[in-house]
Steps between C-alpha positions, in 0.01 A plus 500: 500500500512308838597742651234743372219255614601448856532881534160509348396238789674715755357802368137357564548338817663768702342820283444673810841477554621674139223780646699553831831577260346799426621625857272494762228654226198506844702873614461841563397790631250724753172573358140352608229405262182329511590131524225433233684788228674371209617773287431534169691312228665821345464713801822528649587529887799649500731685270679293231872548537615652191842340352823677514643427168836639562570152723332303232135483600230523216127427578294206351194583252207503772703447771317708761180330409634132549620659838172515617368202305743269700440643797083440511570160386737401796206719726231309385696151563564627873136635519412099419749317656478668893247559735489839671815516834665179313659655187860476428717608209433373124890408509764408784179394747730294708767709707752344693561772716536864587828606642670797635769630327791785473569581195854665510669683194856453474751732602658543207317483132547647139344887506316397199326209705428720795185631411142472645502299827854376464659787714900388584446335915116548514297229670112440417252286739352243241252267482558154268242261422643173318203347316399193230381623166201250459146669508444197757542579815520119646702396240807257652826698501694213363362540182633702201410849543576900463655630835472806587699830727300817542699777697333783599764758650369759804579857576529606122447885489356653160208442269420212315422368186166332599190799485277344786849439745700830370565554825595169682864422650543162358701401178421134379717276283318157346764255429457135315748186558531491087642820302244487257086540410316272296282762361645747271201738372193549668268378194673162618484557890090595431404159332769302753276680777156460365565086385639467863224631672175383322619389190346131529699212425542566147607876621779342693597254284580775228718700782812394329421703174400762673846567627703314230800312453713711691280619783337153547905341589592818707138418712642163516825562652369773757229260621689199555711617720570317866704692793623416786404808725388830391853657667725274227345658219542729246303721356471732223287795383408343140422876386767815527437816708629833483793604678540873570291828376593750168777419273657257741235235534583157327301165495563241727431174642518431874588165676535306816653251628650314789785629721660218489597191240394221740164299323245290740342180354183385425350316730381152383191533597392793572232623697215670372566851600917419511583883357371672752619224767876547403461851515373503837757263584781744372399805657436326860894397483654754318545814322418515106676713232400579139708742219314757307631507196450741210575456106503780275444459127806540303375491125208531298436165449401420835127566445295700739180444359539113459497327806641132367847627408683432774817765552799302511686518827833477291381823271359669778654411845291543816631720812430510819305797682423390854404192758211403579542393865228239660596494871335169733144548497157298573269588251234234457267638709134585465604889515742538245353246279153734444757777482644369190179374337417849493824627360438616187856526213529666202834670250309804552558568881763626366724844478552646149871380509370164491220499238363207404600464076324306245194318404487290790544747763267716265215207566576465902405815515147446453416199591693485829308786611167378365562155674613634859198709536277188397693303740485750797114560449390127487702477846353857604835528574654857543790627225810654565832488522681415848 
């Protein structure tokens, strides 16, 4: 019972942070509208992905409708919250950086993992951006919090997913540091959304039940957590992916973390902005190194549609599929920091070998899109992918 009433607490005081677990949800795509036009409720945008049942994927009664619901709701907030030129995502606001990457497949992987992107000894120009969950984008970095990787991978030939960017060259992956979402359904995710963004106090004090028991701890845990730079970390796609095309393709999870074992500390007191000031520090003295690691569903019970069951690393091992390789670097400048602001991530910059599976993804969809093109037209700010 304690322990249910400080997560309540934490729940209430850092909401915006539970919203930013949702993965960067301010995303998306390439279209222009009129900055004033909010679609319809029940009018959809884009094509609802249908589910692929065979890897365990079954829609939710109304789902497609909720979709769209969610999405006006987090469009209205931004609408409200921003002037025109200052808006910035709903979720992860605050980056810490933009940096260069490789991203290098190894040499030598299973032929069943080789599929999509991850061609034996091919490297991929990259982009990261390492980011804090909280819909505040001066919150203090040395408090509890969602952290966030976003990798978007250059120089990928073949359509994709995404209607409005079918045919852009990028591939994105949006990674979490916990392995699990708080939300589980998007009946839950829709009133978590709507009491977080206008829901009065009363709204927000009812949060908890909106999510329950189980999603109100897991919302706990992601947003408490304290790092000591964004390069230590690691991260987790929370939601599984398809691997592969036809009778071949099997669920997966994907994962990264750091090259190496060795952990930094904490400082004591930290500055204000100390993420992105130890990864500046980093990068100006050395070369970085990250693993991407892939986990592929090995029974039945590991749920695709249910994105709080974790898939335990002793039933389902991870392997590695390339490097990620951050070379010395100055990025904190004017230049590359408007460059990432208008980055836009979403699962579906993706190939069909790496469709994004299950409710979650299902939702992204949507509102990532919706959200990136209210985004870009409040900054009359052009869309597309680098």
């Amino acid at each position: 019972m304690i322990r249910s009433l400080r997560s309540t607490r934490t729940v209430l005081k850092h909401r915006a942070s539970l919203a930013g677990a949702a993965a960067a949800i301010i995303t998306g795509g390439s279209l222009m509208h009129s900055p004033n036009a909010i679609a319809a409720e029940g009018e959809p945008t884009q094509s609802h992905p249908a589910a692929d049942t065979e890897l365990g994927e079954a829609l939710y009664p109304g789902e497609e409708l909720l979709a769209e619901r969610i999405a006006t709701v987090i469009d209205k907030s931004i609408r409200e919250k921003y002037r025109s030129g200052d808006a910035r995502r709903d979720a992860h606001p605050k980056a810490h950086g933009c940096v260069k990457a490789t991203l290098h497949v190894d040499e030598q992987i299973p032929d069943n993992l080789a599929q999509g992107i991850f061609i034996p000894g091919k490297s991929y120009q990259s982009w990261l951006r390492f980011s804090n969950g909280s819909q505040d984008p001066t919150r203090a970095d040395g408090k509890g919090d969602a952290r966030g990787m976003a990798i978007k991978v250059m120089g990928v030939e073949g359509a994709k997913l995404l209607e409005s960017d079918s045919r852009a060259t990028t591939q994105d992956f949006i990674l979490i540091n916990h392995p699990v979402f708080f939300a589980n359904d998007p009946k839950r995710y829709l009133a978590f959304i709507e009491k977080s963004t206008d829901g009065g106090f009363f709204g927000k004090a009812t949060i908890p039940f909106s999510l329950g028991l189980r999603g109100t701890l897991i919302a706990f845990e992601t947003t408490r957590s304290k790092i000591s730079n964004p390069l230590s970390a690691r991260y987790w796609s929370m939601v599984p992916y398809q691997l592969g095309v036809g009778p071949r393709r099997k669920a997966v999870k994907f994962s990264a973390r750091p090259c190496s074992i060795e952990t930094e500390t904490i400082p004591k007191n930290p500055a204000h902005d100390y993420l992105r000031d130890a990864l500046r520090s980093t990068l100006q003295s050395r070369d970085a190194c990250m693993e991407l690691l892939v986990q592929p569903r090995t029974s039945e019970s590991m749920s695709v549609e249910n994105p709080q069951i974790e898939w335990k690393e002793a039933q389902a091992p991870f392997y590695k599929l390339a490097s990620i390789l951050i070379p010395r670097q100055e990025f904190d400048t004017d230049e590359q920091n408007r460059f990432c602001e208008n980055l836009s991530f979403t699962p579906w910059h993706a190939l069909p070998e790496h469709r994004p599976l299950g409710v979650t993804n299902r939702l992204r969809k949507i509102i990532y899109e919706r959200i990136s093109q209210v985004r870009h037209e409040l900054n009359s700010a052009e869309r597309r992918e680098p």
